[in-house]
BATORVO-598439 format. One line per field, with one value per residue: residue in three letters; x, y, z of N, C-alpha, C, CB in turn. Coordinates in steps of 0.02 Angstrom, whole numbers. Glycine has a CB too. Layout:
BEGIN
code <- c(ALA|...);
n.X <- c(X|...);
n.Y <- c(Y|...);
n.Z <- c(Z|...);
ca.X <- c(X|...);
ca.Y <- c(Y|...);
ca.Z <- c(Z|...);
c.X <- c(X|...);
c.Y <- c(Y|...);
c.Z <- c(Z|...);
cb.X <- c(X|...);
cb.Y <- c(Y|...);
cb.Z <- c(Z|...);
END
This chain:
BEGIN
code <- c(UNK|UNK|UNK|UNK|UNK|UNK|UNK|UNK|UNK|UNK|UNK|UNK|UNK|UNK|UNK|UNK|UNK|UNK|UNK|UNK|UNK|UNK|UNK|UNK|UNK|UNK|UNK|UNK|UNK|UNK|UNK|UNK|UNK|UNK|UNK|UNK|UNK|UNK|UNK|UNK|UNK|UNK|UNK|UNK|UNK|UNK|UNK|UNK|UNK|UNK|UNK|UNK|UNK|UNK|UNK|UNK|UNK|UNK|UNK|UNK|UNK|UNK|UNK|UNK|UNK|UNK|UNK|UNK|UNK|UNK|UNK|UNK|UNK|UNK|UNK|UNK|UNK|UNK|UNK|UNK|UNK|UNK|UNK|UNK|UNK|UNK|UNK|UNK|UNK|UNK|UNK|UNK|UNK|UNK|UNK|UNK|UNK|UNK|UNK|UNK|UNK|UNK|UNK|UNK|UNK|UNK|UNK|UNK|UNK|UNK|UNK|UNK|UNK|UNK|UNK|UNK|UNK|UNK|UNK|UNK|UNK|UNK|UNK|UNK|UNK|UNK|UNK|UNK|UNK|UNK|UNK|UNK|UNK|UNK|UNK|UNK|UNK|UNK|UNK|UNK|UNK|UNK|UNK|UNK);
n.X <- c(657|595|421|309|168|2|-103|-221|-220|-181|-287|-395|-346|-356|-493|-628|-739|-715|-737|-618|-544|-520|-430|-304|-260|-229|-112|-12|-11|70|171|239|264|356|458|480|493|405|354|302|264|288|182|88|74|-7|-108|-153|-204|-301|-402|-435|-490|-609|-667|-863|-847|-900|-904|-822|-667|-595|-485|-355|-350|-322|-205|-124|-129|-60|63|83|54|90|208|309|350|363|454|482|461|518|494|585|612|641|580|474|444|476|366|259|292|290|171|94|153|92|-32|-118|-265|-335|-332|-257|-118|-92|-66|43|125|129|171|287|358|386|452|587|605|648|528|522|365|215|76|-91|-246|-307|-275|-290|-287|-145|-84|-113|-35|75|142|276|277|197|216|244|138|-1|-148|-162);
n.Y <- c(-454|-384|-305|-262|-157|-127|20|-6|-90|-51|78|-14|-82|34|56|27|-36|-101|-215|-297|-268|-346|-443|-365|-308|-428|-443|-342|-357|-470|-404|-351|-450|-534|-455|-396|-279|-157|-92|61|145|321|388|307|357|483|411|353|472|517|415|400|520|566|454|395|323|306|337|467|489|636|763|811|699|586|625|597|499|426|500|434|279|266|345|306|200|122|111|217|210|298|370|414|528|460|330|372|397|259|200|266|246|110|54|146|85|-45|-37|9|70|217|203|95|114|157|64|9|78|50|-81|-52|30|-85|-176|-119|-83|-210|-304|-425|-497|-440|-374|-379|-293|-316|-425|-481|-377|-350|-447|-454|-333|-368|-493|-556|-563|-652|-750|-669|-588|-573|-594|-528);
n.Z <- c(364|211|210|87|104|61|35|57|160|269|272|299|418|501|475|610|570|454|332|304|408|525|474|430|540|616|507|543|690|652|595|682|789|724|705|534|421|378|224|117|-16|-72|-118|-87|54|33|-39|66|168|72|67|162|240|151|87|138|249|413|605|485|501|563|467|536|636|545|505|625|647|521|563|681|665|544|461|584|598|464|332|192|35|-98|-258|-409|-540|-647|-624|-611|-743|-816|-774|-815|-945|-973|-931|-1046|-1163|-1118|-1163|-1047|-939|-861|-663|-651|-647|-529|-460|-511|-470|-334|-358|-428|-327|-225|-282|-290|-174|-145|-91|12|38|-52|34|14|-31|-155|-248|-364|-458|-426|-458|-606|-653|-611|-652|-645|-500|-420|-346|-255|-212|-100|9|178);
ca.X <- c(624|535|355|272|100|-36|-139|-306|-212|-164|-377|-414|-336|-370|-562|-625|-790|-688|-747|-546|-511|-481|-336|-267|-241|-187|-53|17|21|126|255|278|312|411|518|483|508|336|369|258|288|276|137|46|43|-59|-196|-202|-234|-371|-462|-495|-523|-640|-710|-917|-837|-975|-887|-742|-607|-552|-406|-331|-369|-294|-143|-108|-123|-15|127|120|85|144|279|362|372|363|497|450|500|533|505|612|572|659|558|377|453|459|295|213|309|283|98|73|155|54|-124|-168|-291|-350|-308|-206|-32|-66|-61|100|181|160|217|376|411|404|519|640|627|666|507|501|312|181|8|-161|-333|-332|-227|-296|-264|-87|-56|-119|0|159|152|339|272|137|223|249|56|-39|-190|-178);
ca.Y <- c(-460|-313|-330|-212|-124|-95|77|-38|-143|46|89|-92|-83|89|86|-29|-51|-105|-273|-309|-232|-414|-465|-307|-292|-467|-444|-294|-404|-520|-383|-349|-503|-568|-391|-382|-190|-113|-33|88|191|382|393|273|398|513|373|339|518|540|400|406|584|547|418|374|290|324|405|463|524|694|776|793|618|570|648|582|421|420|487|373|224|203|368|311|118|99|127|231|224|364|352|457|558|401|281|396|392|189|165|290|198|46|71|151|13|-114|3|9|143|226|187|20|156|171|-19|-7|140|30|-135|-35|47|-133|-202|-52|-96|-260|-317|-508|-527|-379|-372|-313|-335|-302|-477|-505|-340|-324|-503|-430|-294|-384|-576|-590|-556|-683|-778|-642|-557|-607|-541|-572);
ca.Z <- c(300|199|170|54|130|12|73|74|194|322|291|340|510|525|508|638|559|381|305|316|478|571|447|426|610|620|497|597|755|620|566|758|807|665|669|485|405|332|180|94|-74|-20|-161|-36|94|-6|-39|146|182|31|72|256|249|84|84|182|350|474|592|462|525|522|439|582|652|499|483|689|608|473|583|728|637|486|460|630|581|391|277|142|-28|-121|-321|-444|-589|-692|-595|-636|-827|-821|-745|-845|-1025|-974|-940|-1111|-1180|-1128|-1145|-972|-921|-786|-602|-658|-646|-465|-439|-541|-437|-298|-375|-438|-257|-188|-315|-276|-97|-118|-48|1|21|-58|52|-24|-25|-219|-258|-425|-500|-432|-498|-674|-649|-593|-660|-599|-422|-416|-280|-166|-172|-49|54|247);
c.X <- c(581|472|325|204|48|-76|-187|-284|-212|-246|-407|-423|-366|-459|-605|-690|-783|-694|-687|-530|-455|-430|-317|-242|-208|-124|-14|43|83|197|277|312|342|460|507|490|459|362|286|285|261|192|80|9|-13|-128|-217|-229|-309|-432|-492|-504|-578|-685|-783|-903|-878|-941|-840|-723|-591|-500|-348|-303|-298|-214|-85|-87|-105|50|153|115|92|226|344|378|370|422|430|506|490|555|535|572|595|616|466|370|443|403|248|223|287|188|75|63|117|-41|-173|-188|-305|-307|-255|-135|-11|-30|5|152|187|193|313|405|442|442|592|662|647|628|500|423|282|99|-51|-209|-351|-287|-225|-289|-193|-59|-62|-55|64|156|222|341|210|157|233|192|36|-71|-173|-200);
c.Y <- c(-398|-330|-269|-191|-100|-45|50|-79|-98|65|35|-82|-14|112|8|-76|-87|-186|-322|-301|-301|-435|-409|-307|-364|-477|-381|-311|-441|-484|-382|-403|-523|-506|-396|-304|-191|-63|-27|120|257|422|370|312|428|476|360|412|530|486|377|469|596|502|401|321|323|286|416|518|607|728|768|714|592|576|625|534|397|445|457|313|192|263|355|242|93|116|150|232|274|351|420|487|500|355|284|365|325|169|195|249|113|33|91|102|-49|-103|-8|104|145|205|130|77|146|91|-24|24|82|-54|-109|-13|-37|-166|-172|-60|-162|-313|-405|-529|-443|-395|-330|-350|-346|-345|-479|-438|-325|-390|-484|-404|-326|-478|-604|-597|-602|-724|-716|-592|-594|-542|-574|-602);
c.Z <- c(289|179|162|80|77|44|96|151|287|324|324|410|543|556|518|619|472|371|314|347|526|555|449|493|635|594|518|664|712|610|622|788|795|664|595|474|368|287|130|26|-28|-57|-98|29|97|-5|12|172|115|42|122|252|184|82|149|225|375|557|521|491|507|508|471|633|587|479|571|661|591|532|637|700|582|481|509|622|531|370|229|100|-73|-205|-339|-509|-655|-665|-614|-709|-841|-817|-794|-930|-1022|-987|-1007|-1144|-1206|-1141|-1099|-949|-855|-724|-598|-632|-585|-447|-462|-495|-359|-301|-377|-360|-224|-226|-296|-215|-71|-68|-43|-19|-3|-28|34|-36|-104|-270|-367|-479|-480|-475|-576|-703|-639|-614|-643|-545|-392|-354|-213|-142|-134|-6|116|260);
cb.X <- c(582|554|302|264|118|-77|-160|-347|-132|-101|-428|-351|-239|-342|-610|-617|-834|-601|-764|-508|-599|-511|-308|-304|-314|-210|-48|-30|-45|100|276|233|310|372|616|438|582|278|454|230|248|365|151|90|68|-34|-213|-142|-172|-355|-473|-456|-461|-599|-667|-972|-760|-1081|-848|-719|-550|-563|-395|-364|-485|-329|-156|-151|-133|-34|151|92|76|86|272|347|343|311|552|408|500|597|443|669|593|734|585|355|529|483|270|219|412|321|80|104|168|72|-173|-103|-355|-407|-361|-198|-25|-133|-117|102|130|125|184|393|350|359|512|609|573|709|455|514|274|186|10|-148|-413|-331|-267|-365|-305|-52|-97|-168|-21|186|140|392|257|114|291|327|-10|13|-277|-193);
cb.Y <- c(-525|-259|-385|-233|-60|-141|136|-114|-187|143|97|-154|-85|127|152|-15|12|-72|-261|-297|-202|-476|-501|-245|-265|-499|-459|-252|-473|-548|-310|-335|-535|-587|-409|-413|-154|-66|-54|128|175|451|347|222|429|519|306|302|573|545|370|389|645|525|372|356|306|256|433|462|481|726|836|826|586|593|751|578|396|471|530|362|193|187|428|337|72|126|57|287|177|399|325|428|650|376|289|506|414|156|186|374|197|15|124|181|-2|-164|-7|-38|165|194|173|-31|246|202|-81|17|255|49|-162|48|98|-167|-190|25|-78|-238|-275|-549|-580|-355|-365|-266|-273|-222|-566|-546|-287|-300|-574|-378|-253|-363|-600|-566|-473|-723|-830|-592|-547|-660|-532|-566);
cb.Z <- c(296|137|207|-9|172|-26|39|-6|158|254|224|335|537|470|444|708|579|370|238|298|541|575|365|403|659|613|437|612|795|541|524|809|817|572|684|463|364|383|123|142|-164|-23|-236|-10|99|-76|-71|223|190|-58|38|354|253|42|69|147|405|437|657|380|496|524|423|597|623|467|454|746|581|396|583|801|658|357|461|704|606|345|248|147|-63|-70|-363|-458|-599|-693|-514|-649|-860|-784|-659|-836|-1042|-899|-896|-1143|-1144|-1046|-1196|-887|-959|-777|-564|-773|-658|-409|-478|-613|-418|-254|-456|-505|-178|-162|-389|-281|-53|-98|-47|76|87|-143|105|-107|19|-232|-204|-428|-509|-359|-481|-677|-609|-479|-738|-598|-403|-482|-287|-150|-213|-2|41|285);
END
């Protein structure tokens, strides 16, 4: 089974002092044991590198650190998904569309990767704005 990764869910586990850290790291024990497939959008990457190297973690991490991080564990055990320049064009029309501003797009970019990937369940700490964002996906958000 594929289960979608939200980035908050990759900072969670990652920083051990993270309000979320305990589920996050529990549902990681879950994909392992269940063999499930971690998928990410490749967009996602990006936010996990800007906001551990960015954001006031005390220590935070540095670039380096960071970039270890990302490729032992999520580039060597995630699937990534990989949006198109038809796939930006949807997200960005659709979004107009419906007159969503600001940061809402990202939430969209990774609703659409996990549609794309076919994800069974989508995990995230930020339930009630992806539910906004995807009301056909309301059964398969969920926070850890």
């Amino acid at each position: 089974m594929k289960v979608y990764i939200d980035t908050n869910i990759v900072v969670a586990d990652t920083v051990k002092n993270h309000v979320h850290h305990a589920n996050a790291a529990s549902l990681f024990r879950q994909i392992q044991l269940r063999q499930w497939t971690p998928v990410i959008s490749a967009h996602g990457l990006a936010e996990i590198y800007s906001v551990l190297t960015g954001a006031p973690y005390k220590p935070r991490p540095t670039p380096a650190a960071v970039g270890q991080m990302i490729e032992e564990n999520v580039l060597q055990s995630f699937e990534i998904e990989a949006l198109t320049r038809s796939d930006y064009k949807k997200i960005i029309q659709e979004c107009a569309a419906l007159g969503w501003t600001g940061g809402r797009i990202y939430d969209a970019i990774h609703l659409h990767a996990a549609r794309k990937a076919q994800c069974s369940r989508i995990y995230t700490f930020d339930i009630q704005d992806f539910r906004q964002v995807a009301p056909d996906l309301l059964d398969r958000i969920m926070a850890p």
